[in-house]
C-alpha positions in Angstrom: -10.2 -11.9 -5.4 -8.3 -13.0 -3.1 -7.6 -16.9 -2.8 -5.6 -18.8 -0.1 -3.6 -21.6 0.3 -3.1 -23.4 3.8 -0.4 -25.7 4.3 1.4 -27.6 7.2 4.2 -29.4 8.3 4.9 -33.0 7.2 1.2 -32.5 5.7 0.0 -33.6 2.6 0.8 -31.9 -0.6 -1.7 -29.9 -2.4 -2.4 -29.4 -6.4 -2.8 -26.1 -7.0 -3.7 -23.7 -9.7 -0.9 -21.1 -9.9 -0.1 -18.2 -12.5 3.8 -18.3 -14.2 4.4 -15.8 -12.1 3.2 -16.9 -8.6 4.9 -20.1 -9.3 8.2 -18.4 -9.9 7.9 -16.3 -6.8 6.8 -19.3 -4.4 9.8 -21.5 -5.6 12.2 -18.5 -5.3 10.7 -17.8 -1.6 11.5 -21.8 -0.9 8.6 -21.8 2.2 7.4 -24.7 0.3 8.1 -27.2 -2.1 6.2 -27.2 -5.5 6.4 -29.2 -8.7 4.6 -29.2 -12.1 2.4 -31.7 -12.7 1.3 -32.6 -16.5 -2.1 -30.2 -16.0 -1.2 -27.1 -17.4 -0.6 -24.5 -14.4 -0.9 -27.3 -12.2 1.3 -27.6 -9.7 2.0 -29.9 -6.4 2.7 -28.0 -3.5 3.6 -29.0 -0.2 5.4 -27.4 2.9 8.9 -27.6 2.9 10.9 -26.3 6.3 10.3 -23.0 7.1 7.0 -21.6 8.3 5.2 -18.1 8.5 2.9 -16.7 5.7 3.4 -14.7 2.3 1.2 -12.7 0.5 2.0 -12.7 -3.7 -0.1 -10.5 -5.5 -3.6 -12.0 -4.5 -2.7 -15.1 -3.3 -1.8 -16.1 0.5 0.4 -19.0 1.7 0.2 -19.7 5.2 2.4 -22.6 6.3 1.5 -23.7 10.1 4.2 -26.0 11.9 3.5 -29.1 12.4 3.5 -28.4 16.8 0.0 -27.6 17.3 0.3 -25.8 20.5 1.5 -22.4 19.3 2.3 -21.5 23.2 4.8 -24.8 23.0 6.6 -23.3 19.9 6.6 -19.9 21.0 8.3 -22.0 24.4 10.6 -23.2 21.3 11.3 -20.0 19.9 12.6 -18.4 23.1 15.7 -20.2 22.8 16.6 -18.5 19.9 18.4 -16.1 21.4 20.9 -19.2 22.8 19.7 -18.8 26.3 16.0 -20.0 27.6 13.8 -16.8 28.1 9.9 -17.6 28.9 9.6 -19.2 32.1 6.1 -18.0 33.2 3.0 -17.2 31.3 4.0 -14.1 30.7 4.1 -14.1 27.0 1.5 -16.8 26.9 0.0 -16.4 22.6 -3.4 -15.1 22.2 -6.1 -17.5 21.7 -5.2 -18.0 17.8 -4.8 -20.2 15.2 -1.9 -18.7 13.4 1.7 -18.5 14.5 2.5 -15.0 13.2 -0.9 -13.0 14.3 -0.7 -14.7 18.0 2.9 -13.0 17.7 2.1 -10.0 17.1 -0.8 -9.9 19.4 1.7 -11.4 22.2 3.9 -8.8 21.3 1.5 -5.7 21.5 0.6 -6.5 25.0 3.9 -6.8 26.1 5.2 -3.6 24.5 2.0 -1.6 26.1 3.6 -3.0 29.3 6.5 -2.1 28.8 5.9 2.1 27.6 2.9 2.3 29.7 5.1 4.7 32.3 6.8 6.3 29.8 9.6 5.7 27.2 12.7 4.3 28.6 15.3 7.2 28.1 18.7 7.7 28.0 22.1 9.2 27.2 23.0 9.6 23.7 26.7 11.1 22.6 25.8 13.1 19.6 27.8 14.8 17.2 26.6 18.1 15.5 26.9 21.4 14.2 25.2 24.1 15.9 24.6 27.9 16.0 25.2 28.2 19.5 27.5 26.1 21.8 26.6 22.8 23.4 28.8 20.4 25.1 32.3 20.9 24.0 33.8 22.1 20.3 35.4 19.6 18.1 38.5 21.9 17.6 39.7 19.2 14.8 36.7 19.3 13.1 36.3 23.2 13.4 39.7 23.9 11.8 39.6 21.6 9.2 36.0 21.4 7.8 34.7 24.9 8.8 37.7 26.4 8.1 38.0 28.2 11.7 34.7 30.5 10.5 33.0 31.0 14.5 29.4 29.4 13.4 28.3 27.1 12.7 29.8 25.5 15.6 30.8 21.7 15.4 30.0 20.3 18.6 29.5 16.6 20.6 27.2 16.6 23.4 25.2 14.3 25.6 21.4 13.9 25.1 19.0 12.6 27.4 16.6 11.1 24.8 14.4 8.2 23.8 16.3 7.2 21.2 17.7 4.6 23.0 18.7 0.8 21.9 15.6 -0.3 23.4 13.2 2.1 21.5 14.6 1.4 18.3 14.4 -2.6 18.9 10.8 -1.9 19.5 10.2 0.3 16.8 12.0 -2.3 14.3 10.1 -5.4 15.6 6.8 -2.9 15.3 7.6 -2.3 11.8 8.5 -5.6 11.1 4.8 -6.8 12.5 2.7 -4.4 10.5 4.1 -6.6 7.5 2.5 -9.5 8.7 -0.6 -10.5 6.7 -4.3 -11.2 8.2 -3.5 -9.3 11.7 -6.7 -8.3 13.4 -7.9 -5.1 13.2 -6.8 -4.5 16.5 -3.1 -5.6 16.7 -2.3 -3.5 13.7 -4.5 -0.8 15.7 -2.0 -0.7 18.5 0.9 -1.4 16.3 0.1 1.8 14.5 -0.4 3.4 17.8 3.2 2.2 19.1 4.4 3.6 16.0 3.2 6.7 16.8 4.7 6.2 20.2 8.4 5.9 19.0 7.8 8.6 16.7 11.1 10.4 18.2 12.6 7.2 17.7 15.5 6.8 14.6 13.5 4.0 12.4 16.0 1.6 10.9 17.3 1.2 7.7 17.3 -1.5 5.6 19.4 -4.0 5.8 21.4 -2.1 8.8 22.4 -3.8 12.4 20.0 -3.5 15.1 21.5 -1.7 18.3 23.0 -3.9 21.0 21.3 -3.8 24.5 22.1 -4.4 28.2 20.1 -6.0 30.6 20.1 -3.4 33.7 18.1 -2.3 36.7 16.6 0.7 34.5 15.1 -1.3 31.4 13.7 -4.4 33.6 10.6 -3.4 32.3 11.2 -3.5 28.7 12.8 -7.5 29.3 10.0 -9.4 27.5 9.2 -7.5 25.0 13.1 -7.0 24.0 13.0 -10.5 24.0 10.3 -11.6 21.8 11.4 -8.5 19.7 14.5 -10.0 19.3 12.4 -13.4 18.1 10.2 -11.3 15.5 13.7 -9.6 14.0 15.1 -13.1 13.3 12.5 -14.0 11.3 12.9 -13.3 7.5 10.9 -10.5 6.7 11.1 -9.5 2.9 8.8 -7.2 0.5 9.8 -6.6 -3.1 8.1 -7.3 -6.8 8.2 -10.1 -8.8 7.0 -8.6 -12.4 3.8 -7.0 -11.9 3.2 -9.1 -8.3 3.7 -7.5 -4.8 5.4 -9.9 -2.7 5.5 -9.7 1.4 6.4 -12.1 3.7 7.7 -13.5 7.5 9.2 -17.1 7.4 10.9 -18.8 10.5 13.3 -21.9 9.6 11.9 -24.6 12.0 15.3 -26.1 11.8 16.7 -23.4 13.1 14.8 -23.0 15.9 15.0 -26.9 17.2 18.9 -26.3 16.6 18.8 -23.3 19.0 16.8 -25.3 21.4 18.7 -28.4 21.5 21.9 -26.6 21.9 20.8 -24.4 24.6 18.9 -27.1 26.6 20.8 -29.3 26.5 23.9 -27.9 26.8 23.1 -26.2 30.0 21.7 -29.6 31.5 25.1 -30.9 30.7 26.5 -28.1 32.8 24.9 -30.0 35.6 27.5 -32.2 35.3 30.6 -30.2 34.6 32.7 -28.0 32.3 31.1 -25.8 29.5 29.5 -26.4 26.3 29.9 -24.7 22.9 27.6 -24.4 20.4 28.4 -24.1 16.3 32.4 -25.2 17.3 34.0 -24.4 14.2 36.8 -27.4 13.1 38.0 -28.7 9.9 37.6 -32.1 8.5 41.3 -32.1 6.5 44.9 -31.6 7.8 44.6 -28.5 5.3 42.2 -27.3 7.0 40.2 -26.5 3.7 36.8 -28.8 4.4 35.1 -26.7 7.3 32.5 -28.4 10.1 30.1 -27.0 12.6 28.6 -29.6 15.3 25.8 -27.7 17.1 27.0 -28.9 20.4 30.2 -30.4 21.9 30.2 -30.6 25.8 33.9 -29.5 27.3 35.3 -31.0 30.6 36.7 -28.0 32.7 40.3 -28.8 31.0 39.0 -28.7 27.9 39.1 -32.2 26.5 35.8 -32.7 24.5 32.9 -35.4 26.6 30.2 -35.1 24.0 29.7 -34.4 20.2 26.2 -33.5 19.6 23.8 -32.8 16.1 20.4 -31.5 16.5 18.5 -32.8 13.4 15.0 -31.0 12.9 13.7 -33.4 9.4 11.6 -36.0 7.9 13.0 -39.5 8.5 13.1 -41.7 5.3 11.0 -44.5 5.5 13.5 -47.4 6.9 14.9 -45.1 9.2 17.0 -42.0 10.3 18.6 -40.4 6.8 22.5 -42.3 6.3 23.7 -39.2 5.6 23.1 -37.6 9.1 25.1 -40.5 10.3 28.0 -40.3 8.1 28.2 -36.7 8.9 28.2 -37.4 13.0 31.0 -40.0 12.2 33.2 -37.1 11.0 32.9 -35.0 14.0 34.0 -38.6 16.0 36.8 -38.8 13.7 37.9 -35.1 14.1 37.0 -35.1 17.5 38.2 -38.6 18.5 35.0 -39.3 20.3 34.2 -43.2 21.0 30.6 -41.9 20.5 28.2 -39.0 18.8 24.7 -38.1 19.4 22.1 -37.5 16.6 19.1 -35.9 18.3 15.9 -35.6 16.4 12.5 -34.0 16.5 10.1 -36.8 17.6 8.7 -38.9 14.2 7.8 -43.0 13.9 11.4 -44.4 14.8 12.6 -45.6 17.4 15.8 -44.8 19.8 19.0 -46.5 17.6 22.3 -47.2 17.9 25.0 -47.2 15.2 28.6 -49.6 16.0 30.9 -48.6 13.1 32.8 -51.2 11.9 36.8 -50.9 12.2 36.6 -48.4 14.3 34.5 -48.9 17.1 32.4 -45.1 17.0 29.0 -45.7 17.7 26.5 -43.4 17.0 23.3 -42.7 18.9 20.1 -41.2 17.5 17.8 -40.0 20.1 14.2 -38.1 20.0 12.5 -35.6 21.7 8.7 -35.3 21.9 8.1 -31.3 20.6 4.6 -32.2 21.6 4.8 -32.6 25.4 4.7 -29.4 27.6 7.3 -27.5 28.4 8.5 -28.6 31.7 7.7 -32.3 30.2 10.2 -31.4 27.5 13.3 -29.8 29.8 12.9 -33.7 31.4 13.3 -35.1 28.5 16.3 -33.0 27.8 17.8 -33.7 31.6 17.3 -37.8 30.9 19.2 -37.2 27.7 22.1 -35.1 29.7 22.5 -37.7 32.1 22.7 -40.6 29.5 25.3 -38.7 27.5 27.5 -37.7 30.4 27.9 -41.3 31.8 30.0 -41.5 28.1 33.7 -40.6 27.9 36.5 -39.4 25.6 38.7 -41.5 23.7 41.6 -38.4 24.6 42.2 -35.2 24.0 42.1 -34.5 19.9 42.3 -30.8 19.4 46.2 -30.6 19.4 
């Protein structure tokens, strides 16, 4: 029978009645946090920061974020790919109350849109060894490996084919869906039925890199769904055993996902304002260049000299406040940096706009929220308002000598 176990965001934690081995998977899967309690097969389980659903043996763990509007996080989600991608309603979810579904629901439509005239094709260089000649001989290859014998002939030719880069995203993010637990009949209907579709598509190995695409007159068609393909691939996906259980799964880090946002927001409202912004700027803490540091977002004047420091922090806040830690961590990238002043910005909880003077030194550190639960074009204000406040700030001098 199957049981099931619904959890979300910053919710309370749950006990639950777990077998040895479901509690070993669940901890080693890390969606959420669990703990024995003195019951016997007791435990206390609560979400921890990832969200998505998995299925071990019969049990089911759906974690839900804590945004209730799944069109707002899907609005979230399509910075991922470190530019902003849904603008319109395009890709609006389907009236569900599950993150993962509504996906693949969203994504079905989009993907019938897209190969409703036809497969995309294109030309494919491939290498082969034929009775009869196509394209031009390998004359290398024909020496050395066939020993100069007349057939089979090795050969390298150009295919008009739909095995292109856009099929097999498609086909991957398809695959990748059918793992997805409680889909309607219908979405893993038509997810079968793309399947089908792509069957003269090359389906990708595991653990292999997906193909790399170009945006181009040709594929306009295929935009959206590429896109949100490109969302359901960088999920983690997984399906192995654990003893004698079946374990499947698809998990998105919500930290990941505000970090993505954050950096691509609001570095392109900065823009508004001048020079470039880079996101994950690798530096080192130590002369020796041993301790390594990755600020998600420093904002570059158009000579380089760094005008902004910048840490997108997606967590709980302890109860008296933002976590010290965070802070000490934004007072190394001033130090590195030489920044009079860093910017913590945080998804929305109970605290309230702060500033931090460090003492000897005169850093100050801001922490700032945003509100994940306004709408969209709400939120980019929030995120211009920010911009503008950290752009009237400037650099001590230029540090990266």
């Amino acid at each position: 029978m199957t049981t099931s176990l619904t959890l979300t965001e910053g919710g309370e934690s749950r006990l639950v009645n777990l077998s040895l081995p479901e509690y070993e998977a669940l901890r080693g899967l890390a969606i959420v946090d669990i703990n024995p309690t003195l019951g016997a097969g007791t435990y206390e389980v609560s979400a921890g920061r990832k969200i998505g659903a998995v299925s071990i043996g019969e049990l089911q763990v759906l974690v839900r974020p804590k945004v209730a509007d799944l069109n707002r996080l899907l609005f979230l989600l399509g910075y991922s790919g470190k530019r902003p991608i849904w603008r319109d309603d395009r890709v609006q979810l389907a009236e569900a109350d599950e993150l993962l579904p509504a996906l693949a629901e969203t994504f079905v439509r989009l993907a019938a849109r897209a190969t409703e005239q036809g497969l995309l094709q294109g030309y494919q260089t491939v290498t082969d060894t034929l009775p009869v000649l196509r394209g031009r001989i390998l004359a290398g290859e024909q020496m050395t490996r066939r020993y100069g014998l007349p057939v089979p002939l090795a050969v390298e030719y150009d295919d008009f084919t739909v095995d292109t880069a856009e099929n097999r995203i498609l086909l991957a993010a398809a695959l990748r869906l059918l793992t997805v637990p409680r889909l309607s009949a219908d979405a893993r209907r038509r997810l079968q039925r793309l399947r089908i579709t792509l069957a003269d598509v090359t389906t990708p190995t595991r653990g292999s890199a997906l193909p790399t695409w170009q945006t181009s007159r040709l594929n306009t068609h295929y935009h959206d769904a590429l896109r949100l393909s490109k969302i359901v691939l960088a999920a983690q996906s997984f399906e192995h055993r654990a003893g004698d259980l079946a374990v499947t799964g698809f998990m998105f880090d919500m930290w990941q996902i505000y970090e993505d946002f954050v950096g691509t927001a609001l570095g392109e409202a900065l823009i508004a304002h001048g020079g470039r912004y880079v996101t994950q700027l690798p530096m080192h803490l130590d002369n020796a260049e041993e301790v390594r540091m990755q600020p998600d977002l420093v904002w570059l004047s158009p000579d380089g000299t760094p005008g902004a420091v910048v840490d997108a922090k997606y967590k709980a806040e302890r109860p008296a406040g933002f976590p010290n830690a965070d802070l000490y961590q934004m007072l190394a990238y001033c130090t590195v940096l030489a920044m009079p002043e860093g910017h913590l910005v945080y998804a929305k909880g109970n605290e309230a706009v702060r500033s931090h003077a460090v003492r000897h030194c005169g850093v100050v550190i801001h922490c700032h929220t945003l509100d994940l639960g306004l709408d969209p074009a709400a939120l980019l204000r929030q995120v211009d308002h920010l911009a503008d406040r950290i752009a009237r700030r400037k650099p001590l001098l230029n540090p990266l000598e």
